[in-house]
Backbone as numpy.savetxt, mean C-alpha at the origin, in Angstrom:
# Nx Ny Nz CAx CAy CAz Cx Cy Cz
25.55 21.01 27.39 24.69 19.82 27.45 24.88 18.98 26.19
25.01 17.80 26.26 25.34 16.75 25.17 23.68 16.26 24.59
24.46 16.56 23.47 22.93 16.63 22.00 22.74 15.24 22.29
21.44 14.87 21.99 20.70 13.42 22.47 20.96 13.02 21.33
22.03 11.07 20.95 22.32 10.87 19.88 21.14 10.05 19.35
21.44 9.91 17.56 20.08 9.37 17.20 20.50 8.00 17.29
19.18 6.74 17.66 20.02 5.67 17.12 18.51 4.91 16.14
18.88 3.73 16.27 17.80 2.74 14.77 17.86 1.87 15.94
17.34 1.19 15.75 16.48 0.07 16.64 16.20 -0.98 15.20
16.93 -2.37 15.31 16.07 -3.25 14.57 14.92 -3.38 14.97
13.78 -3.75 13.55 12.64 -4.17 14.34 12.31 -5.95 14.28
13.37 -6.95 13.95 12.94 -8.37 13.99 14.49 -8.80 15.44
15.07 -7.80 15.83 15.62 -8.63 17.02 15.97 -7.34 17.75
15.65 -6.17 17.42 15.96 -5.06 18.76 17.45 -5.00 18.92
17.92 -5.02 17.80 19.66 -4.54 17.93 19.61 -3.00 18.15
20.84 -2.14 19.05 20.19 -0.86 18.58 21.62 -0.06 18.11
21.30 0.74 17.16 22.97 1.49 16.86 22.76 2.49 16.54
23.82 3.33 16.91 24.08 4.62 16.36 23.54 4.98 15.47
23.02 6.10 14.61 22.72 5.98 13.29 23.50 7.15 12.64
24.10 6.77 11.71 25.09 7.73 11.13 24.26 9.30 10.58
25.18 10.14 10.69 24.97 11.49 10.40 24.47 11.45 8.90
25.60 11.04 8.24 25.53 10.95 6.61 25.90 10.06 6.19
24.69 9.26 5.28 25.07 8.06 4.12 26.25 8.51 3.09
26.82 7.48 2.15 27.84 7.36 1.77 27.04 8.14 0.47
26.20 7.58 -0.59 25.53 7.46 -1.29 23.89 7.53 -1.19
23.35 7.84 -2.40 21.80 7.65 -2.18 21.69 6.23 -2.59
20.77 5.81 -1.38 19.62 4.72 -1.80 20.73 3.43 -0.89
21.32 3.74 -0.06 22.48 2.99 0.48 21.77 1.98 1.67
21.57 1.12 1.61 20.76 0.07 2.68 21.68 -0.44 3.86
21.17 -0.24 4.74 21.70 -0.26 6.67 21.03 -2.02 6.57
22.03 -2.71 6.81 21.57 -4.25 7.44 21.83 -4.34 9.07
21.17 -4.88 9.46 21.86 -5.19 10.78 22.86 -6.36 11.01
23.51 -6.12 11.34 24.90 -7.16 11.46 24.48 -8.13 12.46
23.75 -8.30 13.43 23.20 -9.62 13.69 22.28 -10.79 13.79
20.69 -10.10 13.01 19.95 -11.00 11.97 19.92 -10.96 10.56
20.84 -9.43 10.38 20.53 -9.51 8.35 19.58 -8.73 7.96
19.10 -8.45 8.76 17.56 -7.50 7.91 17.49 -6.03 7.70
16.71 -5.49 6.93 17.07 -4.13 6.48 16.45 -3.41 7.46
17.31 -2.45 7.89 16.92 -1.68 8.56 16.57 -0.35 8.31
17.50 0.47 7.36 16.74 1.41 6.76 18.06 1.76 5.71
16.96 2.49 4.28 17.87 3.02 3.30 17.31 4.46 2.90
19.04 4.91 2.75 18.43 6.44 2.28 17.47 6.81 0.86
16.84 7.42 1.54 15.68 7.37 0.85 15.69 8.31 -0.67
15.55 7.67 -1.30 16.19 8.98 -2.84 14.78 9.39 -3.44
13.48 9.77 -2.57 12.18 10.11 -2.99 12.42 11.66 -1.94
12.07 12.75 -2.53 11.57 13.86 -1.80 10.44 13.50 -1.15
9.77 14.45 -0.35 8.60 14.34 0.35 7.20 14.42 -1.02
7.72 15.40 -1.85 6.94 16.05 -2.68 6.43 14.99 -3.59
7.71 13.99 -3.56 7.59 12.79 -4.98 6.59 12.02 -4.19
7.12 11.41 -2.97 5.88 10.52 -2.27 4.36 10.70 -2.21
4.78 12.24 -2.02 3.30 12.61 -1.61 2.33 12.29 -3.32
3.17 12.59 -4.52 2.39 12.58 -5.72 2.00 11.18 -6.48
2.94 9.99 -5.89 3.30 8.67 -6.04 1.59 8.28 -4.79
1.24 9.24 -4.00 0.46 8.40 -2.88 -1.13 9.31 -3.78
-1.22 10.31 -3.83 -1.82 11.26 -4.67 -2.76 10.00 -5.99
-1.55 9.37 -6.61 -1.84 8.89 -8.22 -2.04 7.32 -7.94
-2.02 6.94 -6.61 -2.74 5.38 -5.92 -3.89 6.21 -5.62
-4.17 6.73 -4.88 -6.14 7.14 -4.59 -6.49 6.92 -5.37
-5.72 8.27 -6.77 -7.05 8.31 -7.86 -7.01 6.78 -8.58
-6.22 5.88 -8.38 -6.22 4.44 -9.14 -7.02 3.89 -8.26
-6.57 3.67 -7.50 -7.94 3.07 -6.21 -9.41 3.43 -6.84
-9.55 4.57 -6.41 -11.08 4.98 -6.74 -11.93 4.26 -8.15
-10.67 4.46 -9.42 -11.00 3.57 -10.90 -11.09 2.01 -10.26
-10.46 1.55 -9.86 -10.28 0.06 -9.78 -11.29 -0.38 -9.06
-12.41 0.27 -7.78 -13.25 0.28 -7.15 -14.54 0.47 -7.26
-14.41 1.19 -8.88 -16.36 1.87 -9.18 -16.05 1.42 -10.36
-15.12 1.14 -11.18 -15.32 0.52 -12.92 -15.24 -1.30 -12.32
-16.20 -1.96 -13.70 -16.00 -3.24 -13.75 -14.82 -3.83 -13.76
-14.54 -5.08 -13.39 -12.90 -5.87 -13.40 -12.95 -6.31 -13.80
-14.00 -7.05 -14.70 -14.14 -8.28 -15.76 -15.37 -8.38 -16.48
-15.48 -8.45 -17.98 -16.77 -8.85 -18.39 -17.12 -10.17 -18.56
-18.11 -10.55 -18.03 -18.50 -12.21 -18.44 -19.25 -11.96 -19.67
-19.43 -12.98 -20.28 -20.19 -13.82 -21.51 -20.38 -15.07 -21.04
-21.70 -15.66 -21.40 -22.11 -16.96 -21.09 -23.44 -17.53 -22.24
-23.02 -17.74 -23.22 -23.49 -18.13 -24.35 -24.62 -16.74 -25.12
-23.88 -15.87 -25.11 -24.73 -14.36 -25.74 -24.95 -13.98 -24.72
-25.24 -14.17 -23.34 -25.59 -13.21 -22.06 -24.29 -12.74 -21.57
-24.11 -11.59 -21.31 -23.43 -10.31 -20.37 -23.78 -10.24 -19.57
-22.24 -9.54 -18.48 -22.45 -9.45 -17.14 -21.17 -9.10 -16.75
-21.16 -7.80 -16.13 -19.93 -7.45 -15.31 -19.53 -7.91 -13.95
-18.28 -7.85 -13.60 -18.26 -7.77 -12.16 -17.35 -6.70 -11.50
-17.71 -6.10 -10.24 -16.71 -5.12 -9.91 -16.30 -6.17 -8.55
-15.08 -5.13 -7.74 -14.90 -5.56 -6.36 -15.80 -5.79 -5.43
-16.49 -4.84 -5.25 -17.74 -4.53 -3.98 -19.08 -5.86 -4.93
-18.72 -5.99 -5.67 -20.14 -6.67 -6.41 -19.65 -7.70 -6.09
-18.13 -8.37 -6.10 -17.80 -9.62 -5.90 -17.55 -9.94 -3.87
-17.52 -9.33 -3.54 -17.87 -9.06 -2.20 -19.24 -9.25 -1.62
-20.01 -8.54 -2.08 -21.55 -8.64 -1.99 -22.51 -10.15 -2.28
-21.98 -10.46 -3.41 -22.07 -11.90 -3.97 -21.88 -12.74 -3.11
-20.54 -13.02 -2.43 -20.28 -13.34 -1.64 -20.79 -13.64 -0.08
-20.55 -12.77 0.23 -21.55 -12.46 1.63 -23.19 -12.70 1.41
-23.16 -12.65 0.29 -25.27 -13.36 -0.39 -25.20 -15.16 -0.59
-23.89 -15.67 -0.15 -23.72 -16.98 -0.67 -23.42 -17.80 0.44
-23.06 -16.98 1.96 -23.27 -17.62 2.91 -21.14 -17.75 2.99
-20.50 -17.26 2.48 -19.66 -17.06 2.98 -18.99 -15.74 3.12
-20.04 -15.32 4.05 -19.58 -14.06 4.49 -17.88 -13.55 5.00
-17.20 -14.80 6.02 -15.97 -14.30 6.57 -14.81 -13.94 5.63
-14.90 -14.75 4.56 -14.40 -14.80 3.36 -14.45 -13.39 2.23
-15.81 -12.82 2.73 -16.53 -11.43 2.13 -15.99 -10.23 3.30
-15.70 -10.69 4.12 -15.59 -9.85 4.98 -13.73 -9.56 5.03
-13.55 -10.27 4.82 -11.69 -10.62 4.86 -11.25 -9.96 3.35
-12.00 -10.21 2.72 -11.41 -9.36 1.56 -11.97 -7.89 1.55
-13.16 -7.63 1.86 -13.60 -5.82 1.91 -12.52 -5.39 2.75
-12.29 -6.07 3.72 -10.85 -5.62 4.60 -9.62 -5.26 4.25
-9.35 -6.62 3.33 -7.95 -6.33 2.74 -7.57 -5.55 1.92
-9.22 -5.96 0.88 -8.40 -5.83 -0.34 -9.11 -3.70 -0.43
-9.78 -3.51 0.31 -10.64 -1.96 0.38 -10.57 -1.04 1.65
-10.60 -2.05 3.13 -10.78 -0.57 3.86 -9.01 -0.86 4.23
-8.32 -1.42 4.40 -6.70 -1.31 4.87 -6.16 -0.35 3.65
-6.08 -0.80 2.67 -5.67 0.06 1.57 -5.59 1.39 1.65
-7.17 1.48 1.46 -7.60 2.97 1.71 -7.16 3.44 2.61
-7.12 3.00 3.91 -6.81 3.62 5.17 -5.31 3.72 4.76
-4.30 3.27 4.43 -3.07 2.91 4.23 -2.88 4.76 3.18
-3.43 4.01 1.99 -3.10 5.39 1.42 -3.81 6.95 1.98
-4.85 6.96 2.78 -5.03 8.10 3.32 -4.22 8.65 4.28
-3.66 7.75 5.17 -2.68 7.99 6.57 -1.38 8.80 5.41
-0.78 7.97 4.56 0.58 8.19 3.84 0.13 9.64 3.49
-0.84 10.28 3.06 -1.15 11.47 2.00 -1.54 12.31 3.19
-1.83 12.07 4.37 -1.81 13.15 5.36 -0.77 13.44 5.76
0.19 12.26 5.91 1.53 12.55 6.97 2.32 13.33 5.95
1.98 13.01 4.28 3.21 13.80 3.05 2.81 15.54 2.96
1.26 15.35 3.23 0.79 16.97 2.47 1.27 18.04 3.26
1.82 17.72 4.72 2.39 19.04 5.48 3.83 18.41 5.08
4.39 17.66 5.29 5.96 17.17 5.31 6.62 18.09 3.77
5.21 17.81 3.18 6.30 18.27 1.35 5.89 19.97 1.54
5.42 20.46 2.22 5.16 21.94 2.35 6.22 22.59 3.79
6.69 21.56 4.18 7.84 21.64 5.54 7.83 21.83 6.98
6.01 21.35 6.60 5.39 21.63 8.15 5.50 19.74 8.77
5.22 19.65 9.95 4.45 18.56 10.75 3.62 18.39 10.76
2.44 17.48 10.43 1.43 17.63 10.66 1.11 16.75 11.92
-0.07 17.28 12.89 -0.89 17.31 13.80 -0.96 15.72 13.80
-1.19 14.95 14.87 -0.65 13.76 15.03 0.14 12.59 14.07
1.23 13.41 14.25 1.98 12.72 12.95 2.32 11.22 13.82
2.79 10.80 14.90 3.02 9.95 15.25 1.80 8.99 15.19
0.39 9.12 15.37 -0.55 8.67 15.49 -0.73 8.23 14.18
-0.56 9.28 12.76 -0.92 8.83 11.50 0.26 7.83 11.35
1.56 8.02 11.48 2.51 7.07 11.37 2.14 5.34 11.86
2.07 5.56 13.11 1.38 3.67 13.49 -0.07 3.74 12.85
-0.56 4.45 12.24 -1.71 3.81 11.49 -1.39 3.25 10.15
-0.06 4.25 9.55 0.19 3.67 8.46 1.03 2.70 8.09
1.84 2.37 9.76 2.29 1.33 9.71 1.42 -0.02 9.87
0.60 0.17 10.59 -0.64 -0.85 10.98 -1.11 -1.71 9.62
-2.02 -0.59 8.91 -2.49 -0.54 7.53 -2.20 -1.12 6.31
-0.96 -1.13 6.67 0.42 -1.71 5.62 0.39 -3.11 5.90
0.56 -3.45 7.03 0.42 -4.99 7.25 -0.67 -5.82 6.69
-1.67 -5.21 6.71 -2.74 -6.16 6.64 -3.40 -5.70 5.03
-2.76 -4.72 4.55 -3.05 -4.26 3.27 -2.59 -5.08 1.61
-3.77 -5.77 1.51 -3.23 -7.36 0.45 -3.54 -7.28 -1.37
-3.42 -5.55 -1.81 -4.33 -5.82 -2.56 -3.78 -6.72 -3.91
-2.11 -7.03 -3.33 -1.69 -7.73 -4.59 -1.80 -9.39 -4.50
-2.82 -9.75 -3.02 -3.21 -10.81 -3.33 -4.35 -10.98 -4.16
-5.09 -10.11 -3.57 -6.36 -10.00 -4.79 -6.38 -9.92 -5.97
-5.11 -9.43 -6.19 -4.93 -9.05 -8.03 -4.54 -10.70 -7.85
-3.70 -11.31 -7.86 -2.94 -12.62 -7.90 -4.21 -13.50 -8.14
-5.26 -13.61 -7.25 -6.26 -14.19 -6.90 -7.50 -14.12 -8.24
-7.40 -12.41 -8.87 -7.94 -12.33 -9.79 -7.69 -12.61 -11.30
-5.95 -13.06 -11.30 -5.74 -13.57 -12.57 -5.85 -15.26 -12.61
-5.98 -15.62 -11.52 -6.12 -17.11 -11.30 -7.42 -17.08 -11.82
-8.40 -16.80 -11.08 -9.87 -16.85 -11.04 -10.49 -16.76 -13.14
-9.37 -15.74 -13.54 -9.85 -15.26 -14.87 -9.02 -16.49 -15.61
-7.96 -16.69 -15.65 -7.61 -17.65 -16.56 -8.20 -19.84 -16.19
-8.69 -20.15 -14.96 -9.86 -21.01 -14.88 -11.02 -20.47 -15.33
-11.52 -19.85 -15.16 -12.97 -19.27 -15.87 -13.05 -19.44 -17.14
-12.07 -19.05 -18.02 -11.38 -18.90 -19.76 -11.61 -20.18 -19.72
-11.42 -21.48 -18.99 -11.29 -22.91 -19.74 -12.47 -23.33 -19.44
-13.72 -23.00 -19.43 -14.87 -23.59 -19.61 -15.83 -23.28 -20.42
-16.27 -24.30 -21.08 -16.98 -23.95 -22.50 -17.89 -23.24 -22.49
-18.32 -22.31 -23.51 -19.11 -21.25 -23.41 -18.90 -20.38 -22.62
-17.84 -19.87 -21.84 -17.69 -19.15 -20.76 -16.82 -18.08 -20.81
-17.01 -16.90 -21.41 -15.51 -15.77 -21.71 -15.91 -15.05 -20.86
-14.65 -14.90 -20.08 -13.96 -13.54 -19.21 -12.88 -13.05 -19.79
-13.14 -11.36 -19.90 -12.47 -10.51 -20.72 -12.22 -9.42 -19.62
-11.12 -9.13 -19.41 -10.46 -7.90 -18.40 -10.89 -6.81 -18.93
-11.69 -5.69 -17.72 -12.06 -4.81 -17.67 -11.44 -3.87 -16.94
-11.41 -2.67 -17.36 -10.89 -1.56 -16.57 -10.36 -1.41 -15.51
-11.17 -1.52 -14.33 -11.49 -1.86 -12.91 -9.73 -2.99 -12.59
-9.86 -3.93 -13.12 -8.52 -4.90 -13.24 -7.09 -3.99 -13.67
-7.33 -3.99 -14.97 -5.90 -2.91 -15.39 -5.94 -1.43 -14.17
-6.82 -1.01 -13.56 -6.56 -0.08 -12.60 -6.17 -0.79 -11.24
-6.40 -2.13 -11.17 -6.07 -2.90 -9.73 -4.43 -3.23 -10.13
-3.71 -3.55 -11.32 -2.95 -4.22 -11.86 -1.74 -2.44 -11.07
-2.49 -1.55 -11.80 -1.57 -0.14 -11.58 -1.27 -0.03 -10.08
-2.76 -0.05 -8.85 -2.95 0.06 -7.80 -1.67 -0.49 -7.12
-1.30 -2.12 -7.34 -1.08 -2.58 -6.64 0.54 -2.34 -7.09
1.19 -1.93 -8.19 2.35 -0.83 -8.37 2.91 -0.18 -7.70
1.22 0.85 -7.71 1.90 2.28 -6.64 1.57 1.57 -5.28
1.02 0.78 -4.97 1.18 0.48 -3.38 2.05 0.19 -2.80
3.02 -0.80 -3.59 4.34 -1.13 -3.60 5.19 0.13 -3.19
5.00 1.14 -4.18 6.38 1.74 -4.04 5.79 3.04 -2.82
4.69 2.84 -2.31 4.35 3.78 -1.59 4.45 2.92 0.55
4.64 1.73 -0.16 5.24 0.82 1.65 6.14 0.91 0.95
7.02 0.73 0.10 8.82 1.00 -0.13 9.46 2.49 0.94
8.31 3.51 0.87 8.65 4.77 1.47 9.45 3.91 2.75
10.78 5.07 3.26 11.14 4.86 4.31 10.78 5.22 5.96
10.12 4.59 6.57 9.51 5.67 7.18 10.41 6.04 8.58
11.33 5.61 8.96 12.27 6.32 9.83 12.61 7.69 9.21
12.86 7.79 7.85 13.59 8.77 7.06 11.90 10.03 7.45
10.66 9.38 7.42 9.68 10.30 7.53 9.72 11.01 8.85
10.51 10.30 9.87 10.68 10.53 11.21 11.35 11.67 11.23
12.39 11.75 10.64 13.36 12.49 10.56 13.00 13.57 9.97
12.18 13.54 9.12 12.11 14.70 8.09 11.08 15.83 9.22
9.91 15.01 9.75 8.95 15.93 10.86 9.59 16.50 11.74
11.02 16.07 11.87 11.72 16.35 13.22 12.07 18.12 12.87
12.31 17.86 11.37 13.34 19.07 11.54 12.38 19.97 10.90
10.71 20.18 11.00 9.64 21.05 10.32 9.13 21.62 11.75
8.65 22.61 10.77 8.07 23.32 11.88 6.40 22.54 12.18
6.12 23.52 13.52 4.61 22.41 13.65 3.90 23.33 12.88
């Protein structure tokens, strides 16, 4: 009986090809030859590295989420602000969708994003499958899409350097920020993961 071959599927025009046994090199990027787009590269992260790279975003998440992001001053008066406080504010000001679009983006996708990644790694780096791996997979592909937190950072150095130009008015970066600044680092390199290559890896674990 003839072994079922593997193939790749673009995902912006549905080209589909063979997919080679063995890359040339690590870290070697597959284009598709008839829109250009990457289709997949070998992946030069163990399971073990991902999983500790997804591990060291929670615990930054969690800092960037319960410490302040900025201290105000306003002529001798103090005043912090965190995420959820600037959210809350928000939604108290009558623009809720706006409050609501960012708890989304910038807190429950994330989260959900890095929890899906750290379930599908914690059996993969021990050599098991874990229990709806396909299910955690389109969640963490889902998650990823709509997961913005490096607009929010973007959004929050804008916000801090207008604030700085009005008299009597200092904003000074707090914790909470330099942990969003890290966050949005490891988020990066944690959607960098390949996740066909994660496909592959469940294939060949036990359940």
């Amino acid at each position: 009986m003839k072994a079922r071959e593997s193939l790749i599927v673009c995902e912006h025009c549905d080209a589909v090809y063979s997919k080679p046994q063995q890359l040339p090199y690590k870290g070697v990027l597959i284009r598709c030859t008839r829109c250009g787009a990457s289709i997949e590269r070998e992946q030069r992260l163990r399971p073990q590295a991902m999983l500790a790279l997804a591990l060291a975003a929670l615990m930054v998440f969690a800092i960037a989420n319960f410490y302040p992001i900025v201290d105000v001053e306003l002529y001798g008066v103090h005043n912090t602000a965190t995420l959820w406080g600037a959210i809350i504010a928000g939604w108290n000001e009558d623009v809720g969708a706006i409050a609501v679009l960012a708890a989304l983006t910038a807190f429950f996708f994330p989260l959900a994003e890095l929890l899906a990644a750290t379930y599908v790694l914690w059996p993969l780096a021990r050599g098991k499958r874990p229990r709806g791996f396909g299910d955690a997979m389109r969640l963490l592909r889902f998650a990823r899409d709509w997961s913005m937190t490096e607009v929010f950072m973007l959004s929050a150095l804008v916000a801090y350097v207008k604030l700085n130009g009005i008299a009597g008015l200092t904003v000074t970066p707090d914790i909470g920020l330099w942990a969003l600044a890290g966050l949005t680092f490891l988020i990066t390199l944690v959607v960098s993961f390949d996740h066909p290559r994660l496909w592959d890896i469940a294939a060949e674990c036990r359940e």
